[in-house]
PAZAGU-264602 format. One line per 4 residues: their letters; for each residue x, y, z of N, C-alpha, C, O. Coordinates in steps of 0.05 Angstrom, whole numbers. Atoms other than C-alpha are relative to their C-alpha. Layout:
a = X Y Z X Y Z X Y Z X Y Z  ...
# end
This chain:
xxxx = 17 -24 0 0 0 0 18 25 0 38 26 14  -12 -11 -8 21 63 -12 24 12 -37 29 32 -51  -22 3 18 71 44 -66 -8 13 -27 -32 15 -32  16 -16 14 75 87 -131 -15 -34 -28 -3 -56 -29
xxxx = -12 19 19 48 40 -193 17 6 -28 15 25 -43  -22 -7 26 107 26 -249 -26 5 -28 -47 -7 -29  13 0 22 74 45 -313 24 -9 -34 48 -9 -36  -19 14 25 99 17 -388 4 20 -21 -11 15 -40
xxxx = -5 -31 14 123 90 -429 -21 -10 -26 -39 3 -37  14 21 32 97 38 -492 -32 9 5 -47 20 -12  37 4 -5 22 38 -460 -6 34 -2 -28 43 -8  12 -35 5 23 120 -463 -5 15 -34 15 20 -47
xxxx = -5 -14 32 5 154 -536 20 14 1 40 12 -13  -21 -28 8 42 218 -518 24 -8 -1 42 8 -8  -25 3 0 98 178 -513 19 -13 -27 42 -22 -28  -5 14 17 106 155 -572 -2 25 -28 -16 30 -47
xxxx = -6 -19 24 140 211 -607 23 -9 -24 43 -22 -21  -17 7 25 170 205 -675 15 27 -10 -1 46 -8  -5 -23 4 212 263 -699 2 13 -35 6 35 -46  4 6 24 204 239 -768 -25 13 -19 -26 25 -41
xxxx = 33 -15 1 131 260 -771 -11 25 0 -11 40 20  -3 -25 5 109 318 -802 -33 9 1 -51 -3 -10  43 0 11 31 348 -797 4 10 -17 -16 6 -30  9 -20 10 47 396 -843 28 -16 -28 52 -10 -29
xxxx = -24 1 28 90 366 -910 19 21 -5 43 15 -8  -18 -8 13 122 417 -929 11 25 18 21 46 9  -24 -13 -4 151 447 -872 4 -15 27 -9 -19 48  -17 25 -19 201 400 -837 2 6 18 1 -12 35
xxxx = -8 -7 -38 218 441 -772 -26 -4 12 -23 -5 36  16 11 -19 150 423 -748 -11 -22 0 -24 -35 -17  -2 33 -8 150 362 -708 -30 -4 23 -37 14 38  20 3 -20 88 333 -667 -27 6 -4 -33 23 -20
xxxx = 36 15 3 11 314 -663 -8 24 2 -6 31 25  13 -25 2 -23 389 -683 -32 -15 1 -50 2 -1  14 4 -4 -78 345 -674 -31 12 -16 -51 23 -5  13 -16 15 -118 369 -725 -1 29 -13 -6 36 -36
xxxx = 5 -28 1 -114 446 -708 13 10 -26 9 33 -33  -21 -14 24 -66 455 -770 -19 -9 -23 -8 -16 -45  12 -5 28 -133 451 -817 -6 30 -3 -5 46 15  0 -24 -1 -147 512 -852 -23 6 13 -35 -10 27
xxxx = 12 -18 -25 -190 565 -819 -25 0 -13 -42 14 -1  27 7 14 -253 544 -870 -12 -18 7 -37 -19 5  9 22 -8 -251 477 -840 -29 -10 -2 -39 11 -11  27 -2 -9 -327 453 -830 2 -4 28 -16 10 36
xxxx = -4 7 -24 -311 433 -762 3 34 19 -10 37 40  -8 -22 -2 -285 509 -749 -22 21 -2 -28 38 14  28 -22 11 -347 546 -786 -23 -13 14 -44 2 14  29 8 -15 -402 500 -746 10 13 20 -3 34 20
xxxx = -12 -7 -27 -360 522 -676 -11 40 -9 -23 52 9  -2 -25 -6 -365 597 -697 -26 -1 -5 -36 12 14  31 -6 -1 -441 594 -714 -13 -9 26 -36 -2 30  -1 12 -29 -442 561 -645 4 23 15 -13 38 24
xxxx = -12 -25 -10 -411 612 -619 -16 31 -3 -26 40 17  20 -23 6 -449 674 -642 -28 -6 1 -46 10 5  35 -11 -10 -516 648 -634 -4 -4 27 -26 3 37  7 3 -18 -506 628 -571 1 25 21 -15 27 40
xxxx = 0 -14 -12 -475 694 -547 -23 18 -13 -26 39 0  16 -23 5 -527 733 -581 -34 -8 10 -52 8 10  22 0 -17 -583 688 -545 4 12 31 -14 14 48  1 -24 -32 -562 729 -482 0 19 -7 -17 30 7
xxxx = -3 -29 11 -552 791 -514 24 11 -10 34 34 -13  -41 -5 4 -482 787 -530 0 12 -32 -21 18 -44  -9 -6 27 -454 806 -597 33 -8 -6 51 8 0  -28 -1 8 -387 769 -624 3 1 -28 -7 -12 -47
xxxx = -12 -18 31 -347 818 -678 10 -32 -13 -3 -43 -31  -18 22 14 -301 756 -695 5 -24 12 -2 -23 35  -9 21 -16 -275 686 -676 28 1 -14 31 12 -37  -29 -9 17 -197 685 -693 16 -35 18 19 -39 42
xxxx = -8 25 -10 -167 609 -685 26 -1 6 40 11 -11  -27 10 -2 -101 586 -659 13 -23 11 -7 -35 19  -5 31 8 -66 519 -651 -12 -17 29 -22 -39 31  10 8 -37 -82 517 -563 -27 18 8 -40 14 29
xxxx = 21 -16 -9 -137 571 -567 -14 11 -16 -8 10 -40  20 -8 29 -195 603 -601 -8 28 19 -21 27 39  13 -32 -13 -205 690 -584 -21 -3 -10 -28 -15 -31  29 -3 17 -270 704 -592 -7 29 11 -11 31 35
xxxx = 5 -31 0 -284 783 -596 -28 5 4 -45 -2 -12  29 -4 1 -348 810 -561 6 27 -3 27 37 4  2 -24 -1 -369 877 -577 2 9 35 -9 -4 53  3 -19 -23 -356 926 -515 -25 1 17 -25 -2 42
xxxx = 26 -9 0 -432 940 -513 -11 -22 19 -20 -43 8  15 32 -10 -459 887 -462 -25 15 15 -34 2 33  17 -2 -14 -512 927 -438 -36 -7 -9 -55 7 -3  21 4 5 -568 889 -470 -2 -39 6 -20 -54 1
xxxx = -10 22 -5 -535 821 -446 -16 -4 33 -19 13 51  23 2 -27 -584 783 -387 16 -10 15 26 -31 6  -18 7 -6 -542 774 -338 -14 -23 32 -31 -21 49  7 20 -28 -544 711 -284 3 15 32 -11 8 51
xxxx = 2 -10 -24 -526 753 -229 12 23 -3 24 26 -24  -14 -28 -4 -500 827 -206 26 -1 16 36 -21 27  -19 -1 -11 -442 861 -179 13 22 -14 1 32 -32  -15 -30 -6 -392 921 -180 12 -20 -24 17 -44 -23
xxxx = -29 8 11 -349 917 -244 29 9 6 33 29 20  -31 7 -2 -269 904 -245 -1 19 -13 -19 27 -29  -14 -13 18 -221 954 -266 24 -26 -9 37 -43 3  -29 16 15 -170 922 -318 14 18 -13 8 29 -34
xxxx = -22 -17 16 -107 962 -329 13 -17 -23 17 -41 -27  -15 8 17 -70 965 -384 24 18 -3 20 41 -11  -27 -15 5 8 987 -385 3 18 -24 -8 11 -44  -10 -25 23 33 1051 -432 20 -23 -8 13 -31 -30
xxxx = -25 -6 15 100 1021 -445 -8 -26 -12 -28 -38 -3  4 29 20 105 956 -500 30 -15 26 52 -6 29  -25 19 -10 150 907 -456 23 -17 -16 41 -31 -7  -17 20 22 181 875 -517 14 20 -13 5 36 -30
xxxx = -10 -21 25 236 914 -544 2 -6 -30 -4 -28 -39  1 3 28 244 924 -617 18 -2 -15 32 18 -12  -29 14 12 300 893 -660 3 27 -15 -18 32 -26  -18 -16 21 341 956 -701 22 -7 -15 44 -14 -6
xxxx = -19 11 16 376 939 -757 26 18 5 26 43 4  -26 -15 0 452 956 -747 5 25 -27 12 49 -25  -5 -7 20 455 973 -818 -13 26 -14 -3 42 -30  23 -21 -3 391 1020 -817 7 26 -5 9 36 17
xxxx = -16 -34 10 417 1094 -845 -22 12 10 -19 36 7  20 -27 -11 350 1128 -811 -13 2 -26 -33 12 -16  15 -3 17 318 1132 -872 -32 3 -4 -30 23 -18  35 2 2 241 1131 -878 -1 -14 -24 8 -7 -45
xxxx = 5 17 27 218 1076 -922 -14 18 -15 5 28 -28  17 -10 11 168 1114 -955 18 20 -20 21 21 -44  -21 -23 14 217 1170 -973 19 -17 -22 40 -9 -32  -31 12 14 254 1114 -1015 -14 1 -35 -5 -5 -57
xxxx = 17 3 34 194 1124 -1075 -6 29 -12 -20 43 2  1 -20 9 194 1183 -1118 -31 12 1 -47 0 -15  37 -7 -13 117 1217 -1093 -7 17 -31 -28 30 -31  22 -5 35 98 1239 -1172 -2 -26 -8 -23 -37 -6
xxxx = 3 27 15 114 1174 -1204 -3 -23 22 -21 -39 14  7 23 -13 113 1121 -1149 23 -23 4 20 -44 17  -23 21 9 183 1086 -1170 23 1 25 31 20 39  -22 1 -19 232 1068 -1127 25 15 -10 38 15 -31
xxxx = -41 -9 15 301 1110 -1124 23 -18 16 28 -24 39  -23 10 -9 359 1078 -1123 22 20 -2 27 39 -17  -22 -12 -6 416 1097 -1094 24 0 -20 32 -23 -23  -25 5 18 476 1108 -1145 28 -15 20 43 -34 16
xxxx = -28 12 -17 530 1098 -1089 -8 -36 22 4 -53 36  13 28 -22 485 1038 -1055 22 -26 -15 25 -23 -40  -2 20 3 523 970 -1063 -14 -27 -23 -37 -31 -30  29 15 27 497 920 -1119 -16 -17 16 -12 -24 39
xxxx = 9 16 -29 448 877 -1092 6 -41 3 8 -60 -12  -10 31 -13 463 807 -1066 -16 -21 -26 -40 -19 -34  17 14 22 449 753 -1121 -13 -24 17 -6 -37 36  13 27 -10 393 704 -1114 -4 -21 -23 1 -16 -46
xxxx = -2 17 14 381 642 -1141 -23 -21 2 -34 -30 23  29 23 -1 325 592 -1162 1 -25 14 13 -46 8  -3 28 -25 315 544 -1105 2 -24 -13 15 -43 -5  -1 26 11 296 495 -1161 13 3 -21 -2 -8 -37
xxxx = -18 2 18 349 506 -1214 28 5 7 48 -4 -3  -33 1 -2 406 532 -1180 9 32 -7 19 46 11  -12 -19 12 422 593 -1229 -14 22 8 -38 24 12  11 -26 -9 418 660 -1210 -15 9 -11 -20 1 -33
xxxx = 26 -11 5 366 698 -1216 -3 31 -16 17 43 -9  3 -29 8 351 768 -1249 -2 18 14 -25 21 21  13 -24 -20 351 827 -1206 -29 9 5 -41 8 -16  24 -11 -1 286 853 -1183 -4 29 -14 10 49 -9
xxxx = -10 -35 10 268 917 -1229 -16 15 23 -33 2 35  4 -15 -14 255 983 -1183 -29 -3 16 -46 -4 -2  24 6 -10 192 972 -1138 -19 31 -7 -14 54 -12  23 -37 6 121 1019 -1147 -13 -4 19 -21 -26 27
xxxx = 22 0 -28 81 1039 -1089 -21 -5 -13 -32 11 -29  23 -6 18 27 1017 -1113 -29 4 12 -34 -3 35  28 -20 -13 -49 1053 -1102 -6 -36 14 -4 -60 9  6 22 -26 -73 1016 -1039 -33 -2 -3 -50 13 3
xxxx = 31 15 5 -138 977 -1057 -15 -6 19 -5 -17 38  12 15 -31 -193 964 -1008 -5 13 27 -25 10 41  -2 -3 -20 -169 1000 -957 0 39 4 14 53 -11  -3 -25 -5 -185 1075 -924 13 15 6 26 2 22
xxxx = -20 1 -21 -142 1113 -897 -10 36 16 -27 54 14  15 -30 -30 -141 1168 -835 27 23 -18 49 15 -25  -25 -18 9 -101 1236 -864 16 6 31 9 1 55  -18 -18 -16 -51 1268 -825 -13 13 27 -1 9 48
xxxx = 0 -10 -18 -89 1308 -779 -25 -22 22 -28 -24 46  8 23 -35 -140 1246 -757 15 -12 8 14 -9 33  -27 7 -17 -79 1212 -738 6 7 23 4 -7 43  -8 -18 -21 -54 1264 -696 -21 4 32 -16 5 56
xxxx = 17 -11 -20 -115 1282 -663 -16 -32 14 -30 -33 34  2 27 -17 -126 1202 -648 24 -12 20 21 -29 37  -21 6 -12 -55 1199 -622 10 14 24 26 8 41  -6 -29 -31 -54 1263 -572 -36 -5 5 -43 17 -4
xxxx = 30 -1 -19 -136 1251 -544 8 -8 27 16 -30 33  7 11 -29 -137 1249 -474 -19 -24 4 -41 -28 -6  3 33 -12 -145 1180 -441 -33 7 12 -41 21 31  30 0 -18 -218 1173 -428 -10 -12 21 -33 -9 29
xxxx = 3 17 -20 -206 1125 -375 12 20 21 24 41 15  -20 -8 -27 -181 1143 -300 19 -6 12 22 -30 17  -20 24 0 -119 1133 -279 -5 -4 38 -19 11 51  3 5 -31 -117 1106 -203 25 14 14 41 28 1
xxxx = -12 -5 -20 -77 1121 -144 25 0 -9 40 16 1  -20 10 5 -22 1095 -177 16 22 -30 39 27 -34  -4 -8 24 -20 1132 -242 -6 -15 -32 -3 -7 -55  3 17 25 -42 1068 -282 -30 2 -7 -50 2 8
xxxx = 36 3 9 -106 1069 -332 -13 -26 -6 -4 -46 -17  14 17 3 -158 1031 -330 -31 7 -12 -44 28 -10  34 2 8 -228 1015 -361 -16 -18 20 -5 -33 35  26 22 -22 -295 979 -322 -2 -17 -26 -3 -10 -50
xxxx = 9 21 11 -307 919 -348 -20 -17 17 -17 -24 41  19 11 -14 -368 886 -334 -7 -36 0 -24 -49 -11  -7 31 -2 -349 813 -315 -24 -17 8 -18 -41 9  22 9 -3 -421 795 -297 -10 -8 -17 -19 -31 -18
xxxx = 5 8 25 -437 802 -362 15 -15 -23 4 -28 -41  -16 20 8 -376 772 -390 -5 -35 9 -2 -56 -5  8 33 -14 -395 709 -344 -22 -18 -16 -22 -42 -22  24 14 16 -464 702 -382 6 1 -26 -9 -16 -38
xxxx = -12 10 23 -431 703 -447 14 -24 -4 12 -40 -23  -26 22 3 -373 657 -433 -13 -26 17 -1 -47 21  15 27 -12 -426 609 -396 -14 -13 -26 -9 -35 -34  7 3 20 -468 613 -454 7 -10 -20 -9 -24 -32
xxxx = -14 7 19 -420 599 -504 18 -31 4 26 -46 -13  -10 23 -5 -389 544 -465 -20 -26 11 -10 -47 16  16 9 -6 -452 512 -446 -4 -17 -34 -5 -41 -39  5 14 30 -461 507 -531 19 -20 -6 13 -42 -14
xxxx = -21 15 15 -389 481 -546 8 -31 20 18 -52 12  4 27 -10 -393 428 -489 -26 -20 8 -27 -37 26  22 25 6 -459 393 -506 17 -25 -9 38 -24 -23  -22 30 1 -433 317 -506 0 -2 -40 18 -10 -54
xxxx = -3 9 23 -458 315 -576 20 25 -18 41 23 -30  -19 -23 13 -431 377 -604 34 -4 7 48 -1 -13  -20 8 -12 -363 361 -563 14 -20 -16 35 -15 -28  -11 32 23 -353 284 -601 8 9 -18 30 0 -23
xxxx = 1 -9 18 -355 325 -661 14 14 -14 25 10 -35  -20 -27 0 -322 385 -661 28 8 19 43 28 16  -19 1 -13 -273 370 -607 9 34 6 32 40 -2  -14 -28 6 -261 449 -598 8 -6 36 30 -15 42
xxxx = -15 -2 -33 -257 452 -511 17 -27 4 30 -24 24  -13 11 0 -224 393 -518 34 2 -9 52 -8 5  -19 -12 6 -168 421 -553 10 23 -2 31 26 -14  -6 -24 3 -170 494 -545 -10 11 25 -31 3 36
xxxx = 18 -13 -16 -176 546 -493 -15 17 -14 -9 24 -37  14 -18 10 -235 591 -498 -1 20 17 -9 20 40  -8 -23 -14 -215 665 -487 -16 25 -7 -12 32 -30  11 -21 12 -260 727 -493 15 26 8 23 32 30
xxxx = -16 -30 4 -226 798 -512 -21 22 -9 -45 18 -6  10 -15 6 -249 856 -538 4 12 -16 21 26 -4  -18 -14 23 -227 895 -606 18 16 8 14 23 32  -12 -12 -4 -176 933 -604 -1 23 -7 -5 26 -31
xxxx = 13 -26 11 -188 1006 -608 24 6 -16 19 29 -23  -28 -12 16 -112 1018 -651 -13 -7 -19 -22 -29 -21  8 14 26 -137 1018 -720 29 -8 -17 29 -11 -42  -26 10 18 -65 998 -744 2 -29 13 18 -43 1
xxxx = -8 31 2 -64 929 -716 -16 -17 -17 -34 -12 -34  19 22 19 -91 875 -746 9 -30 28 30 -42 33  2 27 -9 -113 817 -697 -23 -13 -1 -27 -29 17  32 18 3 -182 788 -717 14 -13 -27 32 -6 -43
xxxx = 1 20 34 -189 729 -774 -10 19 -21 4 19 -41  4 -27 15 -229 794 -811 25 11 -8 37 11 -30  -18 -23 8 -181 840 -802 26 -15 -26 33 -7 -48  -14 11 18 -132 795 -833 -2 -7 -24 17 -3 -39
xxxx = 6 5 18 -167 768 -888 -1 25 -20 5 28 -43  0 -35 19 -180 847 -908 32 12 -14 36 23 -36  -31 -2 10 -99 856 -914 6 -5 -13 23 8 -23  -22 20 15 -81 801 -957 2 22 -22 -14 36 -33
xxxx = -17 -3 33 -34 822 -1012 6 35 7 15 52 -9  -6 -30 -8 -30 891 -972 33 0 25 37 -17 43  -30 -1 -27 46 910 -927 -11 2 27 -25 18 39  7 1 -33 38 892 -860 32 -2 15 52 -13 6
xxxx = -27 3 -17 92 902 -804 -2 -34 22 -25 -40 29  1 14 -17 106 840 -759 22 -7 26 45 -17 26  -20 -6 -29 135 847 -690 8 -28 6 -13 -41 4  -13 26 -9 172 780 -670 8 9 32 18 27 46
xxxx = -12 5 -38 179 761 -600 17 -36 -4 11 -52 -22  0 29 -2 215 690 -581 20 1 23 24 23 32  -12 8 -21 262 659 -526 36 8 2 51 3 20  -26 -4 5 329 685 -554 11 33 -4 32 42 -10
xxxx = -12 -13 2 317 746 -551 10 18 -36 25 38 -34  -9 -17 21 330 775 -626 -28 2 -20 -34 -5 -43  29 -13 13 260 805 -638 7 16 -24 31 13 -29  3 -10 24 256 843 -699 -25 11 -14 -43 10 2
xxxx = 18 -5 7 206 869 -742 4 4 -36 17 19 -51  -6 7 21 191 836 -805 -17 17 -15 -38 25 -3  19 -14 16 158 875 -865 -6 -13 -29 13 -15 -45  5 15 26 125 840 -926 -34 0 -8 -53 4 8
xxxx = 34 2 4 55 833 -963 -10 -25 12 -1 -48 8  15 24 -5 11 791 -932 -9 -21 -14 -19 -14 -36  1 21 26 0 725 -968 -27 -17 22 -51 -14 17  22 11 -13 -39 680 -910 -2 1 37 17 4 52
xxxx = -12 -1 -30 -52 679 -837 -19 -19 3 -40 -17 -8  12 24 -8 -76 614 -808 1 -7 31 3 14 43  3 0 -21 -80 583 -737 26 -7 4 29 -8 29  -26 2 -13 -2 566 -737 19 23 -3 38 32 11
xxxx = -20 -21 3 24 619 -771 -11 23 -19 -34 28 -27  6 -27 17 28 681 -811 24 8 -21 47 15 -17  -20 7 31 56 675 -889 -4 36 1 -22 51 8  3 -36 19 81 752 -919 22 -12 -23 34 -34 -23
xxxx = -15 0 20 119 759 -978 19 32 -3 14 55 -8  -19 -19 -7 181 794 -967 22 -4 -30 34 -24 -38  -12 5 28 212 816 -1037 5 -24 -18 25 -30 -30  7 25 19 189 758 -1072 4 -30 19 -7 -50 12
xxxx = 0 22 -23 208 706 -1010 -21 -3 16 -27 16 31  5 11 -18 164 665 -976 3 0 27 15 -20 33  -2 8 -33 164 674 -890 -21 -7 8 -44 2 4  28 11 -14 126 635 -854 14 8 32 36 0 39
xxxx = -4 -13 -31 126 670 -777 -22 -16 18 -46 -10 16  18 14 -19 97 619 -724 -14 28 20 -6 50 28  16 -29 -12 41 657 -689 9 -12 43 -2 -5 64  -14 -4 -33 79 636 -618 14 17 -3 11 33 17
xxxx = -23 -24 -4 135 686 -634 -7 16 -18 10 20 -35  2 -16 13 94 734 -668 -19 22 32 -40 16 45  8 -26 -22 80 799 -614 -29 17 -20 -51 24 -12  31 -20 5 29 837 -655 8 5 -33 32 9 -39
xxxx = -4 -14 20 20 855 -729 -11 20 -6 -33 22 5  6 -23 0 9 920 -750 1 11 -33 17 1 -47  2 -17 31 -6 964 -823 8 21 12 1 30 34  -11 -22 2 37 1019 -835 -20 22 10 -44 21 3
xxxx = 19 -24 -8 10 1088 -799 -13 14 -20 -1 35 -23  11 -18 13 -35 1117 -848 -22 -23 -15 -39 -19 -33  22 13 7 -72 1057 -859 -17 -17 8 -6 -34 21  21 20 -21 -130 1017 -830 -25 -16 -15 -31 -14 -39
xxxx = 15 18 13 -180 969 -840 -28 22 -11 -37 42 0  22 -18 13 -239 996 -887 -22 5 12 -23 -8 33  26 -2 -8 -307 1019 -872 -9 -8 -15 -3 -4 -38  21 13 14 -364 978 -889 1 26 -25 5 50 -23
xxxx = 4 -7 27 -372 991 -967 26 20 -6 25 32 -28  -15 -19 5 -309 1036 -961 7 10 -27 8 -6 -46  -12 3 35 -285 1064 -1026 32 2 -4 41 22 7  -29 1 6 -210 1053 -1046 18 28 -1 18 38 -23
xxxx = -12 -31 -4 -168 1123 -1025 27 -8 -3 33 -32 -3  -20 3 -8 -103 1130 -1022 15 28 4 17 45 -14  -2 -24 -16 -76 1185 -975 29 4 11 46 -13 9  -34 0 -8 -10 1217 -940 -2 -29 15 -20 -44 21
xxxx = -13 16 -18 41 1173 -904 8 9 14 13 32 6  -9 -7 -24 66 1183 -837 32 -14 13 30 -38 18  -24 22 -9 135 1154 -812 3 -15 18 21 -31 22  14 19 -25 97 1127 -753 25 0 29 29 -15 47
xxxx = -17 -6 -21 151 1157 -711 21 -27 10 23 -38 33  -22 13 -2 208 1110 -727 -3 -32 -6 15 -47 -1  24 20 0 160 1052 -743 22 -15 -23 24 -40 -26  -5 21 26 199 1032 -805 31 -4 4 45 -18 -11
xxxx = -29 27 -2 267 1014 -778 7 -20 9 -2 -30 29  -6 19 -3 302 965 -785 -12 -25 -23 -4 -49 -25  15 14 18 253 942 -841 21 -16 -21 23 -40 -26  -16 11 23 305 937 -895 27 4 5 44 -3 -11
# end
């Protein structure tokens, strides 16, 4: 009595790792059972869970903007607005601060001359200038032939499709507004959040996704936490499945975080963003950026996601106060 019992490593699944084994073909550094989550974000399994999801918060009164998937968790964005949400019980809402400073510093390229990207395209024609004294540029070569490749000819800014943008002085006057929140004793701001009503959402919603039958099926609490947020009032990020889908094929910044320490901030057109990662296309290359060591992505300052029916503008640029070094 007492004694622990031996167990046989053989009799455990998780133990029975292979390093051989790939979920994803065609990219070898990831090893191990994604367990599904590495289908795309159309899945049917994925689109029943979010219709789950929104009718259930909107049988309380809820309203969710987006669902946004990832490989251990699933955000799910309620509008702010909960005051039409029936709530199981009362109570004083929470303040939840949120810090000024970004805790993750930001990689600067050694090489970086201060420059302003933007300043690198001639503003009548749109063409890139090259530098006469600049260096030639580094030859590349066709992954599947071998032989070098042709230079890239001069890049064109080209008119930004889709998307609205804020001029110069809404910028400004969104960037200097006094904090509408209070700050405390402390000097830190905070908003009320009304966790009462958060409760009858996130009951609601988890009441739907763990019905036994729905559960067998869809496996989602089984394999994911379920986290509710709230949009983000910066119109330069981009973190909803929306927001992202609205980007593709538009420049997005991407902040890197990871364990070593040599954050950075990558810049390329967006190609795909999925629940492991986030594809851009960085002068004609392929990156794929795992969304663990990705800190936040962001569209250049002067541009944001559209307004319903928006019409296609294209307006000043801003240098986003140092925003673009290290880019190139």
């Amino acid at each position: 009595e007492g004694e622990l019992k031996l167990i046989n490593p053989d009799d455990i699944p998780g133990m029975h790792y292979d390093e051989n084994v790939h979920p994803i073909p065609h990219q070898p550094w990831r090893r191990g059972d994604t367990d599904g989550c590495e289908d795309p974000i159309e899945a049917p399994w994925r689109q029943e869970a979010e219709m789950l999801i929104k009718n259930a918060a909107m049988a309380v009164g809820g309203n969710v903007v987006d669902v946004t998937w990832y490989m251990s968790n699933v955000m799910i964005s309620v509008d702010p607005d909960l005051s039409n949400v029936e709530q199981y019980s009362t109570g004083p809402p929470i303040q939840v601060e949120y810090p000024d400073d970004n805790p993750y510093p930001l990689w600067e390229d050694p090489e970086d001359d201060g420059t302003n990207y933007f300043d690198k395209f001639n503003p009548e024609t749109g063409v890139e200038i090259i530098d006469p004294d600049a260096p030639p540029p580094q030859e590349i070569y066709d992954p599947n032939t071998g032989r070098p490749q042709k230079p890239p000819p001069p890049k064109v800014w080209d008119e930004v499709s889709a998307f609205q943008d804020y001029d110069d002085e809404e910028i400004i006057r969104m960037e200097t507004a006094p904090r509408q929140e209070k700050p405390d004793g402390d000097k830190n701001f905070a908003h009320s959040v009304d966790t009462h009503a958060l409760s009858t959402i996130a009951r609601a919603i988890l009441e739907s996704l763990e019905d036994p039958d729905v559960e067998d099926r869809l496996r989602v609490c089984e394999r994911h936490e379920v986290i509710l947020t709230s949009p983000s009032l910066d119109p330069t990020i981009i973190e909803s499945q929306t927001q992202f889908d609205d980007a593709r094929g538009l420049d997005v910044l991407v902040y890197t975080q990871d364990p070593w320490n040599s954050n950075r901030v990558l810049r390329g057109k967006l190609v795909e963003r999925n629940a492991l990662d986030v594809i851009i296309n960085m002068e004609g290359r392929m990156v794929t950026v795992p969304q663990n060591m990705i800190h936040e992505v962001k569209r250049p300052k002067g541009y944001t996601k559209p307004p319903p029916g928006g019409k296609a503008k294209r307006g000043p640029i801003t240098d986003g106060e140092g925003e673009a070094k290290g880019l190139y």
